[in-house]
N, C-alpha and C positions, 0 to 999 in steps of 0.2 A: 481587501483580504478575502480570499478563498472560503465561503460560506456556502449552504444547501444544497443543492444537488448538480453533482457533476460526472463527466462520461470522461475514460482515456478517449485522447485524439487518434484516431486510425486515422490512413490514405483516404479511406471511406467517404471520408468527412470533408476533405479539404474543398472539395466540390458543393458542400452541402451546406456553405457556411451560414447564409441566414435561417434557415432550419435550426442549426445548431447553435446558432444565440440566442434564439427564439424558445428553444425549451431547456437548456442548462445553464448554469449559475456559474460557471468554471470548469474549466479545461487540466486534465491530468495529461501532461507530457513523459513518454519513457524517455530518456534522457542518452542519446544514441554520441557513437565514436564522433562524427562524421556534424560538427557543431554547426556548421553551415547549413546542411538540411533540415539540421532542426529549426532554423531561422527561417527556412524558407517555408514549411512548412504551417508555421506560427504565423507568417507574417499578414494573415489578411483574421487575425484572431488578440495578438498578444496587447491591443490597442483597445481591445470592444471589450477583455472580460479577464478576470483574476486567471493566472497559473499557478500550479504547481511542477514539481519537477519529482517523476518516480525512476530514479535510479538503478540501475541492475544490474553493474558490473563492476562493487566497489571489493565487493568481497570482506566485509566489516570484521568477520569474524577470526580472517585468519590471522598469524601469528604475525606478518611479515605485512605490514602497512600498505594501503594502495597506492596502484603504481602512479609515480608523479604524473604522468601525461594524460591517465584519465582523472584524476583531479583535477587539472587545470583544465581540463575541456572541461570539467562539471561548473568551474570559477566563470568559465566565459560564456556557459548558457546561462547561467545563475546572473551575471551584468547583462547580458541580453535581453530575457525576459522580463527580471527582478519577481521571481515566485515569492508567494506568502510563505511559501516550507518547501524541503526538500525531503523528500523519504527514500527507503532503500531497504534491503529483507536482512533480517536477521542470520545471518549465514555463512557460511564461507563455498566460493566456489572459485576456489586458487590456491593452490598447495606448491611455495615456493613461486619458480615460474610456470607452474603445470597450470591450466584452464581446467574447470570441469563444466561441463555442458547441462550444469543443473545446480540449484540450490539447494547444500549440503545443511540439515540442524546441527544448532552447536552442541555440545555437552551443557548439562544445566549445574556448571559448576562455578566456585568462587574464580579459577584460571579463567573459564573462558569471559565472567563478567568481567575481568582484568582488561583482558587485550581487546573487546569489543568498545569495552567503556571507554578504552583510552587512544581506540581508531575514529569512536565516532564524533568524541570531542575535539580530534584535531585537523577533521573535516568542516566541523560547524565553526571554528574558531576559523578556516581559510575561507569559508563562504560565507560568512557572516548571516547564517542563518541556521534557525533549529531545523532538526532534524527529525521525522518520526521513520521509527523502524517499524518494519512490520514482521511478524508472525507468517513463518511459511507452513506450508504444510511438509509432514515426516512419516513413513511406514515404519519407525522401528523407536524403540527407546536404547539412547547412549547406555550402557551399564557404569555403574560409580555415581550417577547423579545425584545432586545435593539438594537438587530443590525439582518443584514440580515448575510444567512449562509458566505458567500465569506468575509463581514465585522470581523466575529468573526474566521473564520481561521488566516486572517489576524492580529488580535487583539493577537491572543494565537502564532503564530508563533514570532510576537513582544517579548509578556513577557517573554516566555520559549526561545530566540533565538535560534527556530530550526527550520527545515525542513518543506518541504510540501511534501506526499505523495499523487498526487492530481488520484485517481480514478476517471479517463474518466468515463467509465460505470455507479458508480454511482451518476457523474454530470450528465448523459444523463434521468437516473432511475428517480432522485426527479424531474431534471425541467420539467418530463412528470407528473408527480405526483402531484410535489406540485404545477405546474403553475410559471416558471421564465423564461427568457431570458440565455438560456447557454452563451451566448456572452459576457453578461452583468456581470454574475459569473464571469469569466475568466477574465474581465478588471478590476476587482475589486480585482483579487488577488492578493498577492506579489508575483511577476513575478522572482524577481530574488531570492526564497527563493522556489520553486519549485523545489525537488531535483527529483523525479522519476515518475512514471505514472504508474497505472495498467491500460490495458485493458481485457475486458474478453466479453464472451457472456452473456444473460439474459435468462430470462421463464419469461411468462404473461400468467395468470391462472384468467380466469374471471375477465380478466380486467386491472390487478394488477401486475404491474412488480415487477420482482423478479431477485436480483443479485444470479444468481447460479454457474459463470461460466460452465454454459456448451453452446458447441455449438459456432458457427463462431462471429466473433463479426460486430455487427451493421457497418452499413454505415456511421451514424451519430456519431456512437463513435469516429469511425477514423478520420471523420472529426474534429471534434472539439481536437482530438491528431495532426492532420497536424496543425490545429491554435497554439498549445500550442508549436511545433517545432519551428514555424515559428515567433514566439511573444517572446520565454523565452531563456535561456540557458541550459534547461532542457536536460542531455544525459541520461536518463535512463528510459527506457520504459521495461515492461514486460508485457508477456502473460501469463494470470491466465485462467487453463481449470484444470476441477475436474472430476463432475460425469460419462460424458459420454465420458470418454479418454481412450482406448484400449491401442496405444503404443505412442511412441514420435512422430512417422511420421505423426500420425492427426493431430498433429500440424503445419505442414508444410505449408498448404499454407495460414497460418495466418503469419507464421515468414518468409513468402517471401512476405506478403502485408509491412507487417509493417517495413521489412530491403529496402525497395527499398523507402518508403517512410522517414524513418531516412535518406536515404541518401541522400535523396533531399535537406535536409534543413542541415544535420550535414557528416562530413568529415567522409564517411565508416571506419570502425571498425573491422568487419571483414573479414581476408585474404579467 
């Protein structure tokens, strides 16, 4: 089972592999079209150490269920690997057969925990695994909303009995955004349904933060990831770094902030 501290797999890495079992506890796989390279990619990894599978093109949110052919590529990495969990974003980016080239927020209504709840259980019921969603980040609030965002995670974790994928960064990104209380978020979640945590770095471009993972991660982020140690049961935290990652060693003195801080609140992991 996928415990303590783990890194998404880049190309990066595939080079770098005793390095990279050497300082993390589990591997986050994105979960791509093309099921055979994710096998290959995995394949000097999926033996040494726990995966997960993070998903990004199921479209959970929208009305019209996902399309059969990327579920069953998700069934056949899912027997490939055998992940502890499967996650994927709370959202929709597919309207009909239209693609959208970004992760759209739902409406924080009783409809939209309808059709999310009743996509994401018949996901978990084909893979035979939970599922955690996660929390994207949003510049704007739906008008009509029924509940606040923490109300409607909570609400959809209920109907779909699954997971939380709770992204620190971006709880940190909307309560500068939108104007909330990140405390206030956090006490309002389901605390014992928070199965893993990304953290990553931001970009602010006139003004405007932006989840890009690149770059060290916030002070504030980590703060508010010591609260969620300290408050939840939560053991699985990763670090997501994309654009500006050379080799796996830039990652290093994030996964010595973040392993010293796991072990403050949770029994070390690893030797």
């Amino acid at each position: 089972m996928a415990k303590g501290i783990g890194v998404g797999l880049r190309e990066e890495f595939i080079e770098e592999r005793e390095a990279v079992l050497r300082h993390v506890d589990f591997l986050e796989i994105n979960q791509k079209a093309d099921v055979e390279q994710t096998k290959e990619e995995l394949a000097g990894f999926v033996t040494e150490i726990p995966i997960v599978i993070h998903s990004l093109n199921l479209s959970l949110g929208s009305i019209t269920p996902p399309p059969a052919h990327r579920v069953e590529a998700l069934v056949e990495t899912v027997l490939a690997v055998n992940p502890s969990w499967v996650s994927e974003h709370l959202s929709y980016s597919r309207f009909d057969d239209i693609e959208i080239d970004n992760f759209i927020a739902l409406p924080y209504t009783e409809e939209a925990v309808e059709v999310a709840g009743a996509n994401i259980k018949r996901i978990q019921e084909r893979i035979g695994r939970r599922m955690a969603m996660e929390n994207i980040t949003h510049t704007f609030i739906w008008p009509g909303n029924q509940f606040s965002e923490a109300e409607f995670l909570k609400k959809i974790t209920e109907r779909a009995d699954c997971g939380l994928l709770l992204d620190v960064t971006n709880l940190y990104l909307n309560a500068k955004t939108i104007g909330y209380d990140p405390y206030e978020f956090l006490e309002t979640l389901p605390k014992d349904r928070i199965m893993q945590l990304h953290l990553a770095g931001h970009t602010e471009v006139n003004g405007v933060l932006y989840d890009t993972h690149v770059g060290g991660i916030h002070p504030e982020v980590l703060g508010y990831a010591e609260w969620v140690l300290n408050n939840t049961s939560c053991e699985a935290l990763v670090i997501e770094r994309d654009a500006d990652l050379i080799e796996f060693h830039d990652l290093l003195p994030d996964l010595e902030f973040c392993r010293n801080l796991y072990n403050k609140y949770r029994k070390g992991v690893h030797v």
